[in-house]
LOVODO-546825 format. One record per residue (C-alpha): residue in one letter; residue number from 1; x negated, y, z negated. Coordinates in steps of 0.2 Angstrom, whole numbers, padded with zeros to 4 digits. Each point is the difference from the previous one (the first is absolute). Layout:
// LOVODO-546825
<rec><type>a</type><seq>NUM</seq><c1>X</c1><c2>Y</c2><c3>Z</c3></rec>
...
// end
This chain:
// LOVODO-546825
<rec><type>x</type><seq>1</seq><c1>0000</c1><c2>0000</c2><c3>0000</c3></rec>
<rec><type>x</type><seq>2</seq><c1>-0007</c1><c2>0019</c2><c3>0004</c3></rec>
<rec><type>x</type><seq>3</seq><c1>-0005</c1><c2>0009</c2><c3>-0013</c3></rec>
<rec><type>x</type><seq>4</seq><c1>0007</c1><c2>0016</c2><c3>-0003</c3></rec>
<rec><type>x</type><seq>5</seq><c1>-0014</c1><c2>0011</c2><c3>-0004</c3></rec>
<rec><type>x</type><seq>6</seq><c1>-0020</c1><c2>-0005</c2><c3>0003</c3></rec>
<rec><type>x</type><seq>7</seq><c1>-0015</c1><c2>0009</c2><c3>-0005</c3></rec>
<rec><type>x</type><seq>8</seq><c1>-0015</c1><c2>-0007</c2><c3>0010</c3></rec>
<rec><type>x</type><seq>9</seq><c1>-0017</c1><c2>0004</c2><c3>-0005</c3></rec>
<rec><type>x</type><seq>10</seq><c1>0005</c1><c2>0019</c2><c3>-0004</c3></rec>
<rec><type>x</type><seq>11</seq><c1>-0014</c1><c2>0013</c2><c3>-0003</c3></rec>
<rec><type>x</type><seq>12</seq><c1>0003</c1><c2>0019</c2><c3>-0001</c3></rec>
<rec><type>x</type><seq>13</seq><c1>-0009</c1><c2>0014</c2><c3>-0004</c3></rec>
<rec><type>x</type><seq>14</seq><c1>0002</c1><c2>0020</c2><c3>-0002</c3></rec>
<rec><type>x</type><seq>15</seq><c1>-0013</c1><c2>0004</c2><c3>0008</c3></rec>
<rec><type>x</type><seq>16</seq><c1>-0017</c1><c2>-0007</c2><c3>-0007</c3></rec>
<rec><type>x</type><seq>17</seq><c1>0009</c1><c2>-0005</c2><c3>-0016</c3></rec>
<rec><type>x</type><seq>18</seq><c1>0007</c1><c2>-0018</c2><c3>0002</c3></rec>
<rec><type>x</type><seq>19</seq><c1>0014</c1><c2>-0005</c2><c3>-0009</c3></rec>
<rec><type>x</type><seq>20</seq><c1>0006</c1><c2>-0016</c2><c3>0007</c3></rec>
<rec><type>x</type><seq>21</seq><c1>-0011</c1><c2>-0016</c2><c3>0003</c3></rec>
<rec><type>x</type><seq>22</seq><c1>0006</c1><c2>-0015</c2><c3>0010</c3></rec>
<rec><type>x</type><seq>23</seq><c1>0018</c1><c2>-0001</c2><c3>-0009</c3></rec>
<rec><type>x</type><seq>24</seq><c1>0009</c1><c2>-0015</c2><c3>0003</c3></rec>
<rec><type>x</type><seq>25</seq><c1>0020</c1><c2>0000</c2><c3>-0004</c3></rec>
<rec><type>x</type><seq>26</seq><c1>0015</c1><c2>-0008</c2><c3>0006</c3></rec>
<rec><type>x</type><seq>27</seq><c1>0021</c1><c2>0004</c2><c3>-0003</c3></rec>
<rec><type>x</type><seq>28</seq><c1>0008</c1><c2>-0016</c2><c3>0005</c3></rec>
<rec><type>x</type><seq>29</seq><c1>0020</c1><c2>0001</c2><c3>0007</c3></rec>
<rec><type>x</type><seq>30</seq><c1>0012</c1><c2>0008</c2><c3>-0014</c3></rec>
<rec><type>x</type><seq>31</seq><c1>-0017</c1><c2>-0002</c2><c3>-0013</c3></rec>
<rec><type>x</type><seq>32</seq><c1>0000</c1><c2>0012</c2><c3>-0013</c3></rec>
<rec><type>x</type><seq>33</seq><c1>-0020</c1><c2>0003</c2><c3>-0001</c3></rec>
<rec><type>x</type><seq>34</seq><c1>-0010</c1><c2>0011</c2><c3>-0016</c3></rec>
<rec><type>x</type><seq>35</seq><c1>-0015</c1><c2>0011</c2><c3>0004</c3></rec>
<rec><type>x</type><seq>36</seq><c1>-0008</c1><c2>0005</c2><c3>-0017</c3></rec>
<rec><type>x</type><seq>37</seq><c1>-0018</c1><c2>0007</c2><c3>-0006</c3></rec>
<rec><type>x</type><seq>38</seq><c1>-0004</c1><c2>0016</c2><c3>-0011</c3></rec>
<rec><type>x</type><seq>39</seq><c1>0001</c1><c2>0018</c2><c3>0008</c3></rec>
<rec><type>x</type><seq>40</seq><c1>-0014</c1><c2>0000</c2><c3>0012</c3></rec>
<rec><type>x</type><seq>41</seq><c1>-0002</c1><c2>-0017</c2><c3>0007</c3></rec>
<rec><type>x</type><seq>42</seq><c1>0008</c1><c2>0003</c2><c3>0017</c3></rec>
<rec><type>x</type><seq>43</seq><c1>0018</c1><c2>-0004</c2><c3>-0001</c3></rec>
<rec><type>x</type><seq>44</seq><c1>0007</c1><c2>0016</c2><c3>0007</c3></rec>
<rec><type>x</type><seq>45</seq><c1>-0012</c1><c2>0000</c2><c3>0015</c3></rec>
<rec><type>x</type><seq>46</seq><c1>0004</c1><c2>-0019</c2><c3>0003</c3></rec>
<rec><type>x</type><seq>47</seq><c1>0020</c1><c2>0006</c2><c3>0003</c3></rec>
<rec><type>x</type><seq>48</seq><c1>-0005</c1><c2>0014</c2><c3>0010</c3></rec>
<rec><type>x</type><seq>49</seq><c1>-0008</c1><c2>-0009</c2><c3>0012</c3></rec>
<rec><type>x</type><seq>50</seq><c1>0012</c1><c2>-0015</c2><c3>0000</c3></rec>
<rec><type>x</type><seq>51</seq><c1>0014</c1><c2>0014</c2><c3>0005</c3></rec>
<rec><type>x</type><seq>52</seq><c1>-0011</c1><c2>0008</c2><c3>0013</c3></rec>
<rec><type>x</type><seq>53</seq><c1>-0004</c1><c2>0017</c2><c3>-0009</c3></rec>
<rec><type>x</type><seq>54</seq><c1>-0020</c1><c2>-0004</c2><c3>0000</c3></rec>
<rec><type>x</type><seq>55</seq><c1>-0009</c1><c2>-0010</c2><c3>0014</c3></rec>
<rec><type>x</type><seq>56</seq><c1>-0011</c1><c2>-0014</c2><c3>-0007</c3></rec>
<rec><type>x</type><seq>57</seq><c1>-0020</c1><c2>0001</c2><c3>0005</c3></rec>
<rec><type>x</type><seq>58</seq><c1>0002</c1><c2>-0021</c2><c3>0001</c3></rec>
<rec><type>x</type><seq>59</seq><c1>0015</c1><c2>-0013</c2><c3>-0001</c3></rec>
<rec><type>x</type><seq>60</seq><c1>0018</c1><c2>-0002</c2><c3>0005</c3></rec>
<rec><type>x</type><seq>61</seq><c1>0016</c1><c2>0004</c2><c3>-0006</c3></rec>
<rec><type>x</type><seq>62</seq><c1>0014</c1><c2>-0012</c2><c3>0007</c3></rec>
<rec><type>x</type><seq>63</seq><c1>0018</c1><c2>0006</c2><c3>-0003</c3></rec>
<rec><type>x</type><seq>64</seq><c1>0013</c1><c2>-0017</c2><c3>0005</c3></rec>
<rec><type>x</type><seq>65</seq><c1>-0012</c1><c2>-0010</c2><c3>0009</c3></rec>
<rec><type>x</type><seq>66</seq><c1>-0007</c1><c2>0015</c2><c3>0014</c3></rec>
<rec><type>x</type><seq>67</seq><c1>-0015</c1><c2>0010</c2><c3>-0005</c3></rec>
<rec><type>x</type><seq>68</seq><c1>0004</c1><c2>0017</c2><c3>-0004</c3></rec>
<rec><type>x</type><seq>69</seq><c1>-0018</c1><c2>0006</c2><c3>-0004</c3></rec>
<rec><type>x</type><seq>70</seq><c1>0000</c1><c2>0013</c2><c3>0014</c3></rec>
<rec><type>x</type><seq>71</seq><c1>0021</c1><c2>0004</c2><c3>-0001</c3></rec>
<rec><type>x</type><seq>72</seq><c1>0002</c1><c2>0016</c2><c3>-0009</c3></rec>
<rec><type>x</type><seq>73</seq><c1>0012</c1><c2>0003</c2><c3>-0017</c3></rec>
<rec><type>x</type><seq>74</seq><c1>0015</c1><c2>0005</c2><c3>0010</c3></rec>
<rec><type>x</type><seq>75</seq><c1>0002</c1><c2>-0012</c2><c3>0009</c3></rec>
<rec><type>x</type><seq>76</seq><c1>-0005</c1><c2>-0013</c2><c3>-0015</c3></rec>
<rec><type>x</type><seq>77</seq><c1>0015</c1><c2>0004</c2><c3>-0007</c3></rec>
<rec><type>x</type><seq>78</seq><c1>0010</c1><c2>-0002</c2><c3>0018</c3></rec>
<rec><type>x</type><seq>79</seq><c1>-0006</c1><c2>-0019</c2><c3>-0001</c3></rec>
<rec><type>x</type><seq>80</seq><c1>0007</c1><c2>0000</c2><c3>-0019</c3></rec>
<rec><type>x</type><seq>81</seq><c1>-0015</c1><c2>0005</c2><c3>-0012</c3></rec>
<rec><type>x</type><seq>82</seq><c1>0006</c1><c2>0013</c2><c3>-0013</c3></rec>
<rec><type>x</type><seq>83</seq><c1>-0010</c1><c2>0007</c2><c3>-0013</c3></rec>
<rec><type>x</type><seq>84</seq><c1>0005</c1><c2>0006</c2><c3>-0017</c3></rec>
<rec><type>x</type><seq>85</seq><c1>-0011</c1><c2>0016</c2><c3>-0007</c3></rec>
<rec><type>x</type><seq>86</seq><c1>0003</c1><c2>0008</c2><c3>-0017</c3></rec>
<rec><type>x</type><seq>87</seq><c1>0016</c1><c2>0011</c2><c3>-0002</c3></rec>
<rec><type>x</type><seq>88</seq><c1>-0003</c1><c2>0009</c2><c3>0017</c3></rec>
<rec><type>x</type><seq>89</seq><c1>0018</c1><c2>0007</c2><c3>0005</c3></rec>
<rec><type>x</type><seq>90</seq><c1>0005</c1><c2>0018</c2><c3>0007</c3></rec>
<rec><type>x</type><seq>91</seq><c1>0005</c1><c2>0007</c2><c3>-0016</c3></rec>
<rec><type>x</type><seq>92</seq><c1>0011</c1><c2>0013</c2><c3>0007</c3></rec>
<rec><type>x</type><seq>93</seq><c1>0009</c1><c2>-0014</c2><c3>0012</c3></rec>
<rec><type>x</type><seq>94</seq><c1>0016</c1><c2>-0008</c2><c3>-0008</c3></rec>
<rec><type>x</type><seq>95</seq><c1>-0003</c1><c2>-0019</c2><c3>-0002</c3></rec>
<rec><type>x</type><seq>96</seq><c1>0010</c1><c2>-0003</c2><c3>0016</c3></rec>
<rec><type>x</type><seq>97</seq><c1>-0011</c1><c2>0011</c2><c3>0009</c3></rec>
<rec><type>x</type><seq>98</seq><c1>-0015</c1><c2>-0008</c2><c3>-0004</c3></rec>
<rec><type>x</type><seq>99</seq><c1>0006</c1><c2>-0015</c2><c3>0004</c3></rec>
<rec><type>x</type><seq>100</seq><c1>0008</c1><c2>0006</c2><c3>0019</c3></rec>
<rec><type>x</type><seq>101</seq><c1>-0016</c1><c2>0006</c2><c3>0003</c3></rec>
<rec><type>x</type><seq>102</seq><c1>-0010</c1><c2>-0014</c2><c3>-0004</c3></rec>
<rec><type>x</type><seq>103</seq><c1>0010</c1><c2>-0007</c2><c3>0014</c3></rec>
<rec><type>x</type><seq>104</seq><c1>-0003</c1><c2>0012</c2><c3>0012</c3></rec>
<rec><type>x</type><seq>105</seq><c1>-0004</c1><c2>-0008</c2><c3>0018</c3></rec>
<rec><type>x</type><seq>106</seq><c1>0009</c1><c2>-0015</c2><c3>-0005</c3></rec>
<rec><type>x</type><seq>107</seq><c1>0015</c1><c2>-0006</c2><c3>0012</c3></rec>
<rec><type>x</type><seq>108</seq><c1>0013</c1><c2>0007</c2><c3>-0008</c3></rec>
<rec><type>x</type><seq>109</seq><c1>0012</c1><c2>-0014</c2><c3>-0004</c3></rec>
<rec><type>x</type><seq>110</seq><c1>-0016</c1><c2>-0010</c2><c3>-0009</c3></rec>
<rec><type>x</type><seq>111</seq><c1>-0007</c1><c2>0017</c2><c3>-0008</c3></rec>
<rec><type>x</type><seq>112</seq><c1>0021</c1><c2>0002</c2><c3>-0008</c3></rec>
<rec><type>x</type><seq>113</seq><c1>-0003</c1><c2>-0020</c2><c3>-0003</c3></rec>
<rec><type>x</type><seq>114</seq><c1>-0016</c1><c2>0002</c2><c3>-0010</c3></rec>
<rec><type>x</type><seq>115</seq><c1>0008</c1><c2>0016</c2><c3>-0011</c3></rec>
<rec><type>x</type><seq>116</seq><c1>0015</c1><c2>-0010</c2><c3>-0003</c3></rec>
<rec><type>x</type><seq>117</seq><c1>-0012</c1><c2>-0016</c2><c3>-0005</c3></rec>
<rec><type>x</type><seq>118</seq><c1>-0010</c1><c2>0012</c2><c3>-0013</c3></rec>
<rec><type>x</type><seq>119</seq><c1>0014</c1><c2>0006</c2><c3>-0009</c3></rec>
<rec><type>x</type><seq>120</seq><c1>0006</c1><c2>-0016</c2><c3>-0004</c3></rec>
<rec><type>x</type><seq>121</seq><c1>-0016</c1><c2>-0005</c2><c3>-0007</c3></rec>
<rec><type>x</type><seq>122</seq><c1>0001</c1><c2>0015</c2><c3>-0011</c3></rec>
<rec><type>x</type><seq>123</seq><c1>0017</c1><c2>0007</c2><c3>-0004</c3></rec>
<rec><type>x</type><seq>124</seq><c1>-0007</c1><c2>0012</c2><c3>-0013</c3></rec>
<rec><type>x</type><seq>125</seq><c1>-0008</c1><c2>0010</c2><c3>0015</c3></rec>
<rec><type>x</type><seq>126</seq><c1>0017</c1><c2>0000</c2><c3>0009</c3></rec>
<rec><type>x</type><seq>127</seq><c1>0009</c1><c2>0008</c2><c3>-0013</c3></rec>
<rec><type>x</type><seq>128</seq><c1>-0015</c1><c2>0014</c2><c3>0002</c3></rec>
<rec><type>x</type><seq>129</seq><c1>0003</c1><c2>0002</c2><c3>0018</c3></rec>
<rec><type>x</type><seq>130</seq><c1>0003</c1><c2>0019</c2><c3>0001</c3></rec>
<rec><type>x</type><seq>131</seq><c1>-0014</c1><c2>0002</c2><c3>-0018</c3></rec>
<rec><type>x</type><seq>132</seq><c1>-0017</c1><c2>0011</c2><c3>0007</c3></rec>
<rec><type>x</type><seq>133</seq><c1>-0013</c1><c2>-0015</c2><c3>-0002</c3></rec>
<rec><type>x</type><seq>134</seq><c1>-0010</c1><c2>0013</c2><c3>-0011</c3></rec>
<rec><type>x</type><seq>135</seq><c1>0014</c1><c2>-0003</c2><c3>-0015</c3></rec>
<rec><type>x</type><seq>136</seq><c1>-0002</c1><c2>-0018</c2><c3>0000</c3></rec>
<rec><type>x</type><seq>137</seq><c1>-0010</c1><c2>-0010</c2><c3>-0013</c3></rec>
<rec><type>x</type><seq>138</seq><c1>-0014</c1><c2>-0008</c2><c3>-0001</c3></rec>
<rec><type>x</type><seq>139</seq><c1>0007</c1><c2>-0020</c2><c3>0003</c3></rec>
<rec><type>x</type><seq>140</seq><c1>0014</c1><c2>0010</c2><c3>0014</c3></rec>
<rec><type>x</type><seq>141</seq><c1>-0014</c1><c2>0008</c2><c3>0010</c3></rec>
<rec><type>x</type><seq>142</seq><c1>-0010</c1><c2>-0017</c2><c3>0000</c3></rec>
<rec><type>x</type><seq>143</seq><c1>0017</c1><c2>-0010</c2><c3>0005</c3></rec>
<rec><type>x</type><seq>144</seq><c1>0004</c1><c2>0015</c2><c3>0014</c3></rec>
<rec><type>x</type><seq>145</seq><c1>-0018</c1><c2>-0006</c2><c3>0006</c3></rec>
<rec><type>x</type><seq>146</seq><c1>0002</c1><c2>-0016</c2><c3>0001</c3></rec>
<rec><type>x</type><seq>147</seq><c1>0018</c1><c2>0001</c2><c3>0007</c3></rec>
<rec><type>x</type><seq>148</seq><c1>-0009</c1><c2>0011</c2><c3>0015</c3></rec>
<rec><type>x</type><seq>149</seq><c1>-0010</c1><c2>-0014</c2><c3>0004</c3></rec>
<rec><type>x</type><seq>150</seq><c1>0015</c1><c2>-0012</c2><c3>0002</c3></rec>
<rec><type>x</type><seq>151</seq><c1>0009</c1><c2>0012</c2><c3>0012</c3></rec>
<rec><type>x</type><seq>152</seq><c1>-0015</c1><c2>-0005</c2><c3>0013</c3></rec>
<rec><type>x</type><seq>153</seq><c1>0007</c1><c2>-0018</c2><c3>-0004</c3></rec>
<rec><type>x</type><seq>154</seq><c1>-0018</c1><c2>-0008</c2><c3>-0002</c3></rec>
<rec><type>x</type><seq>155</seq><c1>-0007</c1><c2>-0019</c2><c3>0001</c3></rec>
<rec><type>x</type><seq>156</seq><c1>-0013</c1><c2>0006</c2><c3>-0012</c3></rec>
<rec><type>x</type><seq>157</seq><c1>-0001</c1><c2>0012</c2><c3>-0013</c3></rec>
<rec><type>x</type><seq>158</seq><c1>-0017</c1><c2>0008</c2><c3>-0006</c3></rec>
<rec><type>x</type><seq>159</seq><c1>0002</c1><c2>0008</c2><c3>-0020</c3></rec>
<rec><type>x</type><seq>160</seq><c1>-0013</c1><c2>0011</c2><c3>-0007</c3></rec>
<rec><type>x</type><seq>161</seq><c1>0000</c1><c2>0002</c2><c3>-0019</c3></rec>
<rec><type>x</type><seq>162</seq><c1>0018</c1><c2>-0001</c2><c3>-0002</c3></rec>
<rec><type>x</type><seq>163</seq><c1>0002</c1><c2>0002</c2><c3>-0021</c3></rec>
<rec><type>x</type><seq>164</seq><c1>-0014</c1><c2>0012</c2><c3>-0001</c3></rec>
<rec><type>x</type><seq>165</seq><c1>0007</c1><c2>0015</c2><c3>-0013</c3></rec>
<rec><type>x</type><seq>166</seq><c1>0018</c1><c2>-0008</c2><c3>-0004</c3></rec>
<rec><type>x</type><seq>167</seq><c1>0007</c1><c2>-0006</c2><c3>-0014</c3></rec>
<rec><type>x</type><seq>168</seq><c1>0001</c1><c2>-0020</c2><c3>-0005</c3></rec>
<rec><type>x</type><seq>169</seq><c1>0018</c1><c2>0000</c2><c3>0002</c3></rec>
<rec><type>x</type><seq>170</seq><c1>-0002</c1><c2>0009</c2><c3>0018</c3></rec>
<rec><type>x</type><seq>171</seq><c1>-0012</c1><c2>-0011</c2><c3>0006</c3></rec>
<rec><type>x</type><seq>172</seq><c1>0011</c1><c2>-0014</c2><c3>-0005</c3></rec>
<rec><type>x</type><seq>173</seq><c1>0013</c1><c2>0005</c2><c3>0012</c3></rec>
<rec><type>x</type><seq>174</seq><c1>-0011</c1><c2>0002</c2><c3>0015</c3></rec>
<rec><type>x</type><seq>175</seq><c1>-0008</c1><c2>-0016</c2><c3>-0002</c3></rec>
<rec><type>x</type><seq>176</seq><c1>0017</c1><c2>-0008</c2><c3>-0001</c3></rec>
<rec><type>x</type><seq>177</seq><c1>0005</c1><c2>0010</c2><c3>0019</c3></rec>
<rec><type>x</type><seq>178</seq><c1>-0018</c1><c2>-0007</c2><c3>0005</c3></rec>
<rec><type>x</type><seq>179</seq><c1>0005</c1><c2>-0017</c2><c3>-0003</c3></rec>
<rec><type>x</type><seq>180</seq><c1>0017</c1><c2>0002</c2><c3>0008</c3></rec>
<rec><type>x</type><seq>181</seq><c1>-0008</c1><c2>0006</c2><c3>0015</c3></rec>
<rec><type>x</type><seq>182</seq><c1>-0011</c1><c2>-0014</c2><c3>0001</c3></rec>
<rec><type>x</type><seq>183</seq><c1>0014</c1><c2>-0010</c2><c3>0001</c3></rec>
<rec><type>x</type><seq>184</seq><c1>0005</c1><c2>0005</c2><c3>0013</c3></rec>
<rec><type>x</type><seq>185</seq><c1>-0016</c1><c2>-0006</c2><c3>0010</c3></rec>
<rec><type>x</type><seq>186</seq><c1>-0008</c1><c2>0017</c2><c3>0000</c3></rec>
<rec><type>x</type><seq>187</seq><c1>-0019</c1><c2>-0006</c2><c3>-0005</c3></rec>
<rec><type>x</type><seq>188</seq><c1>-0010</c1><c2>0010</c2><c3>-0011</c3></rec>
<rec><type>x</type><seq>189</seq><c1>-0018</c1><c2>0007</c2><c3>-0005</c3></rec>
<rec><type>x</type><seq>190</seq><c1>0002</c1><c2>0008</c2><c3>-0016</c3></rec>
<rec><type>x</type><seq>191</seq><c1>-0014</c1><c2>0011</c2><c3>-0006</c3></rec>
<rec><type>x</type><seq>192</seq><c1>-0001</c1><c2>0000</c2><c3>-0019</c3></rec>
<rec><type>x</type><seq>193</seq><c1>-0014</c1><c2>0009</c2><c3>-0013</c3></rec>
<rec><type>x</type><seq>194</seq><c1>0011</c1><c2>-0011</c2><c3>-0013</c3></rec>
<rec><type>x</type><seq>195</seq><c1>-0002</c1><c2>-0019</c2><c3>0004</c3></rec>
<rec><type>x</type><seq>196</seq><c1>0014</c1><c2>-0003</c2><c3>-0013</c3></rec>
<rec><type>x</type><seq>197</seq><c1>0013</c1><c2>0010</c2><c3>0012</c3></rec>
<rec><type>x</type><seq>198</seq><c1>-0007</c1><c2>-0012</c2><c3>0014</c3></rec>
<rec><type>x</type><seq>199</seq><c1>0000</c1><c2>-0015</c2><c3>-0009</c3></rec>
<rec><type>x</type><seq>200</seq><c1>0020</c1><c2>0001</c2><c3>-0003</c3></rec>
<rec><type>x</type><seq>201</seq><c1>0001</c1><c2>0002</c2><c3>0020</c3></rec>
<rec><type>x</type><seq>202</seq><c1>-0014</c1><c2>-0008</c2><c3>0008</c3></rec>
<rec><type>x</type><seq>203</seq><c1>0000</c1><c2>-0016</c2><c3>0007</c3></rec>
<rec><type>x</type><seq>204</seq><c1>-0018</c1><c2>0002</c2><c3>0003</c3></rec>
<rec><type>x</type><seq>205</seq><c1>-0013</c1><c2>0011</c2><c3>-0007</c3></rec>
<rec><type>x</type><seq>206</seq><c1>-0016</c1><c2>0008</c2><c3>0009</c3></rec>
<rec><type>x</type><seq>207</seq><c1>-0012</c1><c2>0010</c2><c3>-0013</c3></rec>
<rec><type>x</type><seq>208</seq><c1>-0012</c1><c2>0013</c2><c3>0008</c3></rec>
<rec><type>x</type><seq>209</seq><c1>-0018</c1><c2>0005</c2><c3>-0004</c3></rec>
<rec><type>x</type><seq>210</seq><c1>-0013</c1><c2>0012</c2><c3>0006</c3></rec>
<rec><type>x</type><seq>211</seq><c1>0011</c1><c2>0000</c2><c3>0016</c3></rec>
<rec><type>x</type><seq>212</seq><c1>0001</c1><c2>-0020</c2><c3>0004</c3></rec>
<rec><type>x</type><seq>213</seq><c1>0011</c1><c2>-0013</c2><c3>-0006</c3></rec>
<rec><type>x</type><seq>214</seq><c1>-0005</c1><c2>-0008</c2><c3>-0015</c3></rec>
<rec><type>x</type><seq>215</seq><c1>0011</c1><c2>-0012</c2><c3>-0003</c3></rec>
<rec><type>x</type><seq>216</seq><c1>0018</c1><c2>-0008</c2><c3>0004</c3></rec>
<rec><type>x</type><seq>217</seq><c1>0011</c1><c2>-0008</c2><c3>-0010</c3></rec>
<rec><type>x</type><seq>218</seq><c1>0019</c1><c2>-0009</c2><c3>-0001</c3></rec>
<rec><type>x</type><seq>219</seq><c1>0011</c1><c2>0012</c2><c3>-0015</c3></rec>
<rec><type>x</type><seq>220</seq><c1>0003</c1><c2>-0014</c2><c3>-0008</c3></rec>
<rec><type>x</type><seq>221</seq><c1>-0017</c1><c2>-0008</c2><c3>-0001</c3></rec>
<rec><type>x</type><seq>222</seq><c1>-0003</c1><c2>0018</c2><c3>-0010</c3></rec>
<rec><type>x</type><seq>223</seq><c1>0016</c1><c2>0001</c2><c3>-0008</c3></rec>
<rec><type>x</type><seq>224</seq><c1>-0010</c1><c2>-0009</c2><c3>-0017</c3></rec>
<rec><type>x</type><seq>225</seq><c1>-0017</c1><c2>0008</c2><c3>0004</c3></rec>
<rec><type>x</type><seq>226</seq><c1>-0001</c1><c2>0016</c2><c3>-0009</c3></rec>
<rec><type>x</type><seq>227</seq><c1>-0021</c1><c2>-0002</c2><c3>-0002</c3></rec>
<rec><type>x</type><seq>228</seq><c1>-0001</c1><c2>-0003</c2><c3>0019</c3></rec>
<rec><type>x</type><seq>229</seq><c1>0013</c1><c2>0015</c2><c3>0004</c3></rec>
<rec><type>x</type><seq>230</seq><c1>-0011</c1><c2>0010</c2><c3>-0010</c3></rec>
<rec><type>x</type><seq>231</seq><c1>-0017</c1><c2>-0006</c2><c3>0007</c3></rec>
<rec><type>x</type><seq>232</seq><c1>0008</c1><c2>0003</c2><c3>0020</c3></rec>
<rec><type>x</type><seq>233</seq><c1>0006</c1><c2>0018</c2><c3>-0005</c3></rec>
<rec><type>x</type><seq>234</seq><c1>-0016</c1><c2>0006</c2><c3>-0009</c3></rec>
<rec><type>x</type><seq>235</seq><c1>-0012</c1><c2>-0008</c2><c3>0014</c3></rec>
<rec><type>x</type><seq>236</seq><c1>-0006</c1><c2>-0015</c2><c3>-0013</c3></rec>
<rec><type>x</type><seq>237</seq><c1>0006</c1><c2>-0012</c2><c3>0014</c3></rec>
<rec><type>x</type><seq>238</seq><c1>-0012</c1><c2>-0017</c2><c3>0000</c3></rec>
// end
């Protein structure tokens, strides 16, 4: 079965500072996949790349079986890769407005079809249609993210750093749509600073360091191993 997201061999740099060496990662078909490692380590980079906002030096980036190393991030997404960023939404848009333009240049019928699909998924944000996206909280503005992403209707879904700043309780929610969406067969690469948030979603785990993959792991071969979680996320690895 094709995967749906490879990562072949992947070196990058910013100019003469390399940040990536010879990373190795694969999403397999409605997989829900963890990234983690301390700030630093190259996880941010790695997903920029994968979405095509930064051209590798070396490797290939394969998106449903065709390589996509040379496609650019627009039409990465028209081929049904989405990435999720922050809380990045207009502030002075209303929550419908965001999510209409986000499917901006999308046939019309499937652009109404992936608005209609989002609200379902969260029908806290539909009861905010007309609210300025600025007004929002915290846990709204990351949902009103995630639901823009959906509206593009994508095969596979790229989160950076979802629960960073919001409250346990908040977090708990999102992680709850996440796993909903997965469902669905949307498969996922979550980037996660706290491995515990991507232990309670991962199938798999991929830890990070000094810009190469240091070690992969099941979730539940971790589940009971708190002295080698801690050993992975502080670079101890053996």
């Amino acid at each position: 079965m094709t995967d749906a997201l490879t990562a072949t061999g992947i070196c990058c740099a910013y100019g003469p500072v390399q940040a990536l060496f010879g990373v190795d990662l694969r999403v397999g078909p409605g997989e829900l996949v963890g990234l983690c490692g301390p700030n630093g380590v190259g996880k941010s980079t790695l997903l920029r790349v994968l979405s095509g906002l930064h051209r590798p030096s070396s490797g290939t980036v394969g998106l449903l079986g065709a390589d996509v190393t040379a496609v650019p991030a627009a039409r990465r997404v028209r081929l049904g890769l989405s990435t999720v960023v922050g809380q990045a939404a207009y502030g002075s848009l209303t929550v419908l407005e965001n999510l209409r333009l986000q499917g901006y240049g999308m046939p019309g019928r499937d652009a109404r079809a992936g608005l209609d699909a989002a609200l379902a998924v969260f029908p806290r944000l539909a009861r905010r249609a007309h609210q300025p996206a600025a007004t929002l909280s915290g846990g709204e503005r990351q949902m009103l993210v995630l639901a823009k992403a959906l509206v593009q209707r994508p095969r596979v879904l790229l989160v950076d750093e979802l629960s960073l700043g919001l409250a346990p309780i908040v977090v708990g929610g999102l992680l709850e749509m996440l796993r909903r969406i997965n469902a669905t067969g949307v498969a996922m690469l979550i980037v996660e600073q706290s491995v515990n948030v991507a232990l309670s979603l991962a199938d798999r785990l991929y830890f990070l360091e000094k810009g190469a993959v240091a070690a992969e792991h099941g979730a539940a071969a971790l589940a009971g191993r708190p002295d080698l979680v801690r050993s992975l996320m502080l670079g101890g690895h053996s």
